[in-house]
C-alpha positions in Angstrom: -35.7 67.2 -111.2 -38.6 69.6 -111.1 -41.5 69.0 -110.0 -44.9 70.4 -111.2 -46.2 70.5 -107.3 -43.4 72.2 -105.4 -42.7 72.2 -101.8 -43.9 74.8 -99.6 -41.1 75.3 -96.2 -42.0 76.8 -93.3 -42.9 80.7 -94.2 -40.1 82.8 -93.1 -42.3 85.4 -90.9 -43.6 82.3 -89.9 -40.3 81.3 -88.8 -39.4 84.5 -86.9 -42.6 84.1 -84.5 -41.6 80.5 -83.7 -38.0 81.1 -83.1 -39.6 83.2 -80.3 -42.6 81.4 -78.9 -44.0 78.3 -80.8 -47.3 77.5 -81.5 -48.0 75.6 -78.5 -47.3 79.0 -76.4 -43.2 77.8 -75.1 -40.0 79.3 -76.1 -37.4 77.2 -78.0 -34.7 75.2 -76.4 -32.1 75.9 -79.2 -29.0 73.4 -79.3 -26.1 72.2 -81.5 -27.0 69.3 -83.4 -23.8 66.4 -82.4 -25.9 63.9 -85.0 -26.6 65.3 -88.2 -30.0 64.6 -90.5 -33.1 66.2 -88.4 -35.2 67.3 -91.2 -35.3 71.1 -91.0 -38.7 72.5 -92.4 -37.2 76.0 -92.4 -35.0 75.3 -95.4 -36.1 71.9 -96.5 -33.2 70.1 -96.1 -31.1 68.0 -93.2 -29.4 69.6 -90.5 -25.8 68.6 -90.9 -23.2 68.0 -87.3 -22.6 71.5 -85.7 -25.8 73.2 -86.9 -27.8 75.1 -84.3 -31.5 73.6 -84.2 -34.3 73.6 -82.3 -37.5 71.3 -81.9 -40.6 73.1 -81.7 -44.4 73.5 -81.8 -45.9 74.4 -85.6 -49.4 74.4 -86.2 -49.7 75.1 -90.2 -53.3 74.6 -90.6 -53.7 77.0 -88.2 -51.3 79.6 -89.9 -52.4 78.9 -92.9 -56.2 79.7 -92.1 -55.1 82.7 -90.4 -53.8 84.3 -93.5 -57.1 82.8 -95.6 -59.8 83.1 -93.3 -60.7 79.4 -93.4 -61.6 78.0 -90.2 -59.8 74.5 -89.8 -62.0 73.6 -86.4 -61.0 70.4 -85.1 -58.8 69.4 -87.8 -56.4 72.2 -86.8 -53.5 70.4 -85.2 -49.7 71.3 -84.1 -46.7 68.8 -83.7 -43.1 69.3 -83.4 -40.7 70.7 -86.1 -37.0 71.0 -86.5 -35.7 74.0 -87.9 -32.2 76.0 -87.8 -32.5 78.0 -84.2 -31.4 81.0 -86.6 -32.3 81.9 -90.1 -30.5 80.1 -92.7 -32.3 82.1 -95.4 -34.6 79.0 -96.9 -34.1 76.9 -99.1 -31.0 77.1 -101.4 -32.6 77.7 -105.3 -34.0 74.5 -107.3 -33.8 71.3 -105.3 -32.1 68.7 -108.2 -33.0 66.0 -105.7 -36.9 66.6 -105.6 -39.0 66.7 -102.8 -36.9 66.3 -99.2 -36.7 63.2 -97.5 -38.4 60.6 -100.2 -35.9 57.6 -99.5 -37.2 54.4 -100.6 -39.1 52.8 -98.1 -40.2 55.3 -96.1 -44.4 55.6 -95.4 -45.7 58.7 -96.0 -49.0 59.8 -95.5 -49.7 62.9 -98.1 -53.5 64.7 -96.3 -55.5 67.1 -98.4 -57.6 69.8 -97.4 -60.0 71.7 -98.4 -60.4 75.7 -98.9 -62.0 75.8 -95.7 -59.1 74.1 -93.6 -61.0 70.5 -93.6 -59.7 67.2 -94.7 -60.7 66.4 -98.2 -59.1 62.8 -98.5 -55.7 61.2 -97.7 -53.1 58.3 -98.7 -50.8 56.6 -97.3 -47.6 56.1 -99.2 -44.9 53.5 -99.2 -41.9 55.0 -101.3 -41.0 52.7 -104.1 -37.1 52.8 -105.7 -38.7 55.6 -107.6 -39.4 57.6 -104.5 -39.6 61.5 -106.5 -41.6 60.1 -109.4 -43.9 58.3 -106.8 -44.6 61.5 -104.4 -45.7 63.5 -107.4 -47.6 61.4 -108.9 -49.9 61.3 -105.5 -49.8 64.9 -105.6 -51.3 65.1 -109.1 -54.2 61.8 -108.0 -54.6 64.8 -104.7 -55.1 67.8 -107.0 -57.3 66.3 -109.5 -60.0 66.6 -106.8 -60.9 69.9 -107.2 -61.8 70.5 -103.4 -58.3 70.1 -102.8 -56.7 73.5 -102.2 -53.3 72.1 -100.1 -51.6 68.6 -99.0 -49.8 68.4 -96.7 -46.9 65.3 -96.3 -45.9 64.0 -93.2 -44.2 61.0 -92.0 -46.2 57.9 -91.2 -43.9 56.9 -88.3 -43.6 60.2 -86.3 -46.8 61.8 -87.5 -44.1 64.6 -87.9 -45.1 67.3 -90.8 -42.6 67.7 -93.4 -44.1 70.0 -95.7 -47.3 71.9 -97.7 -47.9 71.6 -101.2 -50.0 74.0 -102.3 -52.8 74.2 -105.7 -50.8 75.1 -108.7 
């Protein structure tokens, strides 16, 4: 499937800062992954048994501003991430599967902001059967607003950020 609003992974320069010092100021505690399925924003996808991971401190408002000028204020927040402790390269080409980590069920809570790093609206999001179909249509309700220059989709029950869609 491919989606008109595609998602945006961690940037990899981005990426090479964390793997050194988060965004909360701490180094990572890289370590093999003995589970399997920690949703890795580097690449977009799940870590599989064996991979090197690590749990960190991301702050993409923040980034994001940095690189546009927009001043976020106190909607700037950071949260934890997983991503490969090395770099896997992104994601692999087209996704057939959609956006990562829409099962059925799960709540999702897609936030928009504005040009300026503010929040312009938000929904919350129970994933029907349909779970891609679902996910992009909020995103096209999100960027019919005008003022909306970025959503961002997290996970209802960690708060955790999964990924940045940005304004076609």
């Amino acid at each position: 499937m491919t989606t008109t609003f595609p998602p945006v992974p961690i940037p990899a320069e981005t990426l090479q800062e964390l793997r050194v010092r988060d965004d909360a100021g701490k180094p990572p505690s890289p370590y093999t992954d003995d589970e399997g399925g920690a949703p890795l924003r580097c690449c977009l996808r799940s870590s599989t048994v064996g991979d090197r991971i690590a749990l960190l401190s991301y702050a993409p408002l923040r980034r994001w501003a940095a690189r546009t000028g927009a001043d976020p204020g106190a909607y700037d927040e950071q949260g934890p991430v997983f991503v490969h402790a090395e770099d896997c390269g992104g994601p692999a080409g087209e996704d057939p599967a959609g956006y990562p980590w829409a099962r059925p069920g799960a709540l999702r809570v897609l936030r928009r902001y504005d040009s300026r790093g503010h929040i312009a609206g938000g929904r919350l999001l129970e994933l029907p059967d349909d779970a891609q179909a679902a996910i992009a249509h909020a995103l096209a309700e999100a960027f019919a607003d005008p003022a909306t220059a970025q959503v961002h989709v997290r996970a209802v029950e960690y708060g955790c950020y999964h990924f940045r869609v940005d304004r076609p």
